[in-house]
N, C-alpha and C positions, 0 to 999 in steps of 0.2 A: 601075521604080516611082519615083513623084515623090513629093519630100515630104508634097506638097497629097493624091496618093492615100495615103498613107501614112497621114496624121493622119485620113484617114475609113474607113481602115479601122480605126482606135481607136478610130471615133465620136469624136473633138476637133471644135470646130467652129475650123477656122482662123482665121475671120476674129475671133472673140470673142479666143481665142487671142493672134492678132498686137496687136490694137491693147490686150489689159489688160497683156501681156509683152512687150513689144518685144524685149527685150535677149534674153530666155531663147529667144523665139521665133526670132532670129535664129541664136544659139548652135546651137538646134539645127538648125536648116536645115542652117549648116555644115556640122556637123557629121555629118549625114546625107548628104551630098552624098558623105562621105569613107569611108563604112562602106558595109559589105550592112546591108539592112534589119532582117534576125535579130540580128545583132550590133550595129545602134544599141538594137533590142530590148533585147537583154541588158545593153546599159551605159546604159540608162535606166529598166529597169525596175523601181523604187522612185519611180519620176517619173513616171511613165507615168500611174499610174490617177489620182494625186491631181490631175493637169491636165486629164483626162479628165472626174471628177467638177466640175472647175470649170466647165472648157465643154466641157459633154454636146453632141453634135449633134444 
């Protein structure tokens, strides 16, 4: 799974995403690239919804 599938299966919309966060946006790439995706889950999951509610897809 790719980050880009990843953040729609949150319903995020990426690209709103990337360009209002840059920095957070790219942090998390990283850092997704480095995890399983259940375990980027769980060490963002306090982050997750409230980026979700910013950019719904």
């Amino acid at each position: 799974m790719t980050f880009e599938e990843y953040l729609i299966s949150k319903k995020i919309d990426l690209e709103k995403f990337a360009k209002s966060e840059p920095e957070r946006f790219e942090e998390w790439r990283v850092l997704f690239e480095q995890m399983h995706p259940e375990s980027f889950t769980m060490h963002k999951k306090f982050q997750i919804n409230p980026t979700r509610r910013k950019y719904h897809l």
